[in-house]
C-alpha positions as CSV (number, residue, x, y, z in Angstrom):
1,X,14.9,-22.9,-23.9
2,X,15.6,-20.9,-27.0
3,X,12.2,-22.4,-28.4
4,X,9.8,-21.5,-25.5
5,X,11.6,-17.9,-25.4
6,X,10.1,-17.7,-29.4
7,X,6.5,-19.4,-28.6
8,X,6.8,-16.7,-25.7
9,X,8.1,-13.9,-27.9
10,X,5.6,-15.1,-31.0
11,X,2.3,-15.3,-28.3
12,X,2.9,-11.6,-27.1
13,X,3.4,-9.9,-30.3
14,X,0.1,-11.8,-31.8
15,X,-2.0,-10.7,-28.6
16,X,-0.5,-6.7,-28.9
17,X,-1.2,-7.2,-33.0
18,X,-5.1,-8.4,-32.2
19,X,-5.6,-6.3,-29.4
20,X,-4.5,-3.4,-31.5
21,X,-6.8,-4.9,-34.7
22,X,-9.9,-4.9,-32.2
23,X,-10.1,-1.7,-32.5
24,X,-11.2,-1.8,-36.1
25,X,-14.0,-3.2,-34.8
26,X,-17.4,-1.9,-36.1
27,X,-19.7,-0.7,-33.8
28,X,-22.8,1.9,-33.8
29,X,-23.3,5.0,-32.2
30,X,-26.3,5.9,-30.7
31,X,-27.8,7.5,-33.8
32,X,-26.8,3.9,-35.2
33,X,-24.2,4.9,-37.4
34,X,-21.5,2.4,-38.1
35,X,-18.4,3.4,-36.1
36,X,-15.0,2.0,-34.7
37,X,-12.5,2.8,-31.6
38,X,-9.7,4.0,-33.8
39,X,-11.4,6.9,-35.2
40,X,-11.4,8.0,-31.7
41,X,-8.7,6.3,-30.7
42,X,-6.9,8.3,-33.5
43,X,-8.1,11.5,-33.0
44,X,-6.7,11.3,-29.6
45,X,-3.0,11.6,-27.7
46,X,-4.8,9.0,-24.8
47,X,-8.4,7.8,-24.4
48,X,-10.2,5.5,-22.1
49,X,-12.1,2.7,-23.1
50,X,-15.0,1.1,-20.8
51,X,-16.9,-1.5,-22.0
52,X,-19.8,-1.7,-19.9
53,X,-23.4,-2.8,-19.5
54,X,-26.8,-1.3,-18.2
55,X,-27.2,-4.5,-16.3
56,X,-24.0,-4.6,-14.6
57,X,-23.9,-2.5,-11.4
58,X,-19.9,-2.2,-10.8
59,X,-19.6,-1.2,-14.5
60,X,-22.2,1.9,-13.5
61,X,-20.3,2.5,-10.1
62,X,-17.2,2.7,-11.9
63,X,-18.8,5.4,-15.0
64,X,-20.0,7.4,-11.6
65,X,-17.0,7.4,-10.0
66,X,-14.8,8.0,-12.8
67,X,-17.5,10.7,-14.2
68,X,-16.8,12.8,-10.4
69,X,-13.4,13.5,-11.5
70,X,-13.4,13.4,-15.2
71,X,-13.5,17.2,-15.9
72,X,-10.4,17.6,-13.8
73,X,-8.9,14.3,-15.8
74,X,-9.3,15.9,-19.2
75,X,-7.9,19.6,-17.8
76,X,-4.7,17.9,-16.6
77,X,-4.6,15.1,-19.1
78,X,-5.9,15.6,-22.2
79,X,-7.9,12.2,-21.4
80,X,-11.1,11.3,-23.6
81,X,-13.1,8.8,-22.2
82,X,-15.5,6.3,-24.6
83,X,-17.8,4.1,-22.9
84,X,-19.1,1.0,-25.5
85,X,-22.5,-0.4,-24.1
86,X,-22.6,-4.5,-24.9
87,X,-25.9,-4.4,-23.9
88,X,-27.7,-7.0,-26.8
89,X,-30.8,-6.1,-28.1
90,X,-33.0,-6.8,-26.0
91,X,-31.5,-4.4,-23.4
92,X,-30.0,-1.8,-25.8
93,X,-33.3,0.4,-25.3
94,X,-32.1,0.9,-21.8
95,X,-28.5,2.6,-23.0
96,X,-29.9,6.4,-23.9
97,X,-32.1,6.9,-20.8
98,X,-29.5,5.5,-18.6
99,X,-27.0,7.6,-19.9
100,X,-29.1,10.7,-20.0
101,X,-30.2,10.6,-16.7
102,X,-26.8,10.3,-15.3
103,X,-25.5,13.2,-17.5
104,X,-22.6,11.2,-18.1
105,X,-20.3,13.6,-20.6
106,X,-19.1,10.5,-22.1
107,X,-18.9,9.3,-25.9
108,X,-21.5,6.5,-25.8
109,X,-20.7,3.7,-28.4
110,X,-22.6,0.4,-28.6
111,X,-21.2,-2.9,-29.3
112,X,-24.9,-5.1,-29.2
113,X,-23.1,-8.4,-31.3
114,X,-20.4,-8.3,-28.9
115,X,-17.9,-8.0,-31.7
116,X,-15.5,-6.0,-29.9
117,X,-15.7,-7.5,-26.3
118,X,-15.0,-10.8,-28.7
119,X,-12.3,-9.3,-30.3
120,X,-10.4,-8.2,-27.0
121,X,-10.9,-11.9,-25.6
122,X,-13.0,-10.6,-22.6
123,X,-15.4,-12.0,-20.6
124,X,-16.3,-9.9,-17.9
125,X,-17.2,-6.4,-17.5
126,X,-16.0,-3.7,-16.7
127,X,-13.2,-3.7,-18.9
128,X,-11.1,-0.4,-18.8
129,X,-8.8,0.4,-21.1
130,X,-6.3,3.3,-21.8
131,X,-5.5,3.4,-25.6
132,X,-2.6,5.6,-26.7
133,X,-2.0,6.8,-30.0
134,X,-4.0,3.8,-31.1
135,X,-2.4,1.0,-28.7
136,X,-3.8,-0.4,-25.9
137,X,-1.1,0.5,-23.1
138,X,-3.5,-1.0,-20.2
139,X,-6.4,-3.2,-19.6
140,X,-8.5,-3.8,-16.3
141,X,-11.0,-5.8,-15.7
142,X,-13.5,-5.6,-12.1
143,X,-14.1,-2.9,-10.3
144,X,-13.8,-1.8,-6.7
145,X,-14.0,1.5,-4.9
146,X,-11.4,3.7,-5.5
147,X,-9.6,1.9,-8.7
148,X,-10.2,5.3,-10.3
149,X,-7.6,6.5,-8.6
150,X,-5.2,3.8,-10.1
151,X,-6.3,4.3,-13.4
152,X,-5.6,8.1,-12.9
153,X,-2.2,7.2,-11.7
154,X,-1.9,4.7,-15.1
155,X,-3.0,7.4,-17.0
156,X,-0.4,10.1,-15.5
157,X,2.5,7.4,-16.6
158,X,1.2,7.7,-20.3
159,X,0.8,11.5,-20.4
């Protein structure tokens, strides 16, 4: 018992350690300069991290939804939310226009190796995260209407 209380221990502190390390992952913004989450990450008391895709529709329904409420998120929470694009390259070119004609007011980041959804072990997107003084304190995946308002109330626990 005392052994698979260890292998338990052991495998939760080396997936909080990488999770934590992914966020050294390099990825461009999109004036393609060479980036990572923890300078946001660091810069800010609690941020939101959404990998998402141009070609994935509840990863857009869940930018719109969240983008509705977002002023009122950062007024009463200090939130800042960074969206990371895995779109690869042959639908990066999609990223700007997409985000300019929804006027998202979101820090656009783009991950087009997939380093970083590598590095958090995902495979689906969305993936939201809520990062807090550079630890990953929650992670979703999926989205249906009205999870914003669970990740508000996540968010609201971390404040």
């Amino acid at each position: 018992m005392k052994k698979i209380s260890l292998i338990v221990i052991l495998m939760i502190t080396s997936l909080s350690f990488s999770q934590s390390q992914a966020l050294e992952t390099s990825i461009k913004t999109l004036k393609g300069e060479t980036t990572s989450l923890s300078e946001f990450t660091a810069k800010n008391d609690l941020v939101i991290v959404s990998l998402w895709a141009t070609w994935c529709v509840p990863c857009k329904n869940e930018l719109d939804a969240i983008n509705e409420v977002y002023q009122d998120w950062q007024d009463e929470t200090n939130v800042k939310l960074v969206a990371v694009s895995i779109d690869d390259s042959r639908t990066v070119n999609r990223v700007k226009p997409l985000v300019n004609g929804k006027d998202w007011d979101y820090t656009i980041l783009l991950d087009t190796n997939n380093d970083l959804k590598r590095a958090l072990n995902t495979a689906t997107v969305p993936l939201t995260l809520i990062v807090k003084n550079g630890e990953i304190v929650y992670r979703h995946s999926g989205y249906t209407p009205g999870a914003e308002d669970a990740l508000y109330e996540e968010l609201k626990k971390h404040i």
